[in-house]
C-alpha positions, 0 to 999 in steps of 0.5 A: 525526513528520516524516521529519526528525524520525525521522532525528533520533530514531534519531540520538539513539538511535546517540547521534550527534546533529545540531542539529535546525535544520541544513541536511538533508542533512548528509552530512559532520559524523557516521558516519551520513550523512543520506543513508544514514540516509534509504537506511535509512527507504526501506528499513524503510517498505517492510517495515513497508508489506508487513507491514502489507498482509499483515493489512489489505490495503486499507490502502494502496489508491488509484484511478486512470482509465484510457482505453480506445482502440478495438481494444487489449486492453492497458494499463500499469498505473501505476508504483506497482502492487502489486496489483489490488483492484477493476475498474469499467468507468465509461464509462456511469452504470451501472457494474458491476465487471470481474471478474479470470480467469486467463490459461487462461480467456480467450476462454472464454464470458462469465458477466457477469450485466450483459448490457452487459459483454460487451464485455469477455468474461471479465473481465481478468487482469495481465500483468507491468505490463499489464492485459488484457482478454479481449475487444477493446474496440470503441469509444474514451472517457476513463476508461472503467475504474476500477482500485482497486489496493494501491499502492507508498509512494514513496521519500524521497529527501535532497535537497529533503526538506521539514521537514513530509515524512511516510510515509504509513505511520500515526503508530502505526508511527514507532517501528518507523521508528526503531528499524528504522533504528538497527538497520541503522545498527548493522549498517552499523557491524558493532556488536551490533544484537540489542536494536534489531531487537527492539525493532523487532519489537515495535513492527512487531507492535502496528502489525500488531495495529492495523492488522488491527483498523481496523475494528471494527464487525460485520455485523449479524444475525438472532439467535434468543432462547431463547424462540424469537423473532428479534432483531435485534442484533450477535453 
């Protein structure tokens, strides 16, 4: 379903539709504005976003370049960081990870195993919307370190909202989107919501449940029969 889309849904719910081809968005033929029923999805995409996260942490991830400049430990971290994944320093075909430290074990002795990283002493940690390196680099290159980071979803706004828009949260959960958004419409309205926050909390569980079993293939291991010989297979 499209954001549109699920606006309408939950118009139909509220028992207030508009006509489905209208021009979006329209603020003055209902109670519940387009632009506040918009408000109201920002408002359940990032719920279902962090409840989806807590099972399945690497749903959301993206990766961005970042470039290092000589003599400076410090770097912002983009505008869309939730939370840090994975760091590579990539400025050479031998790219190895970066591991993370806390702030009370900078400018410890290194224990990288790549003797090539110790440009970057222990590691790195964050500092509100920084990265830090321990070490201070001694050269300049582009895109010298790969960050794999959770990433923020960005918010829908009214105006200019295409007809093809959709959340990057999975389609599983556009029923949860829904009736998290008539639930805070009936709450705007001081109207008894019981029913549609439940309705929404048992749609956001089978999301949950979904997204926590995305993959489903096991490691493969040694397994002994009762023979005693060794077969390869699946436990």
């Amino acid at each position: 379903m499209t954001v549109i889309e699920v606006i309408n849904t939950a118009r139909n719910i509220l028992n207030e539709p508009l006509a489905v081809g209208r021009s979006f968005p329209d603020d003055t033929s209902s109670f519940w504005t387009d632009s506040v029923l918009i408000s109201y999805y920002n408002i359940i995409q990032d719920e279902v976003q962090q409840e989806i996260v807590q099972v399945f942490e690497d749903f959301f991830i993206t990766q961005t370049s970042i470039n290092i400049v000589n003599g400076t430990i410090n770097y912002s971290l983009p505008a869309d960081f939730v939370k840090m994944r994975r760091v590579e320093d990539t400025k050479n075909d031998n790219t190895f990870e970066i591991p993370p430290i806390t702030l009370n074990e900078k400018d410890r002795e290194h224990t990288f195993l790549n003797t090539s990283a110790a440009s970057w002493g222990n590691g790195y940690y964050i500092h509100g919307q920084s990265i830090v390196f321990d070490s201070t680099p001694t050269f300049t290159q582009n895109s010298a370190v790969k960050l794999y980071y959770i990433k923020r979803l960005g918010e829908v706004t009214a105006a200019g909202l295409a007809a093809s828009t959709t959340s990057e949260i999975p389609q599983e959960a556009n029923r949860a989107l829904v009736w998290g958004i008539v639930s805070l419409a009936l709450f705007q309205q001081q109207t008894e919501n019981n029913f549609a926050r439940t309705e929404f909390e048992k749609h956001l569980t089978r999301v949950k449940a979904q997204a926590e079993n995305r993959q489903l293939q096991r490691p493969r291991h040694v397994k002994r029969s009762r023979r005693g010989a060794i077969r390869r297979g699946v436990i």
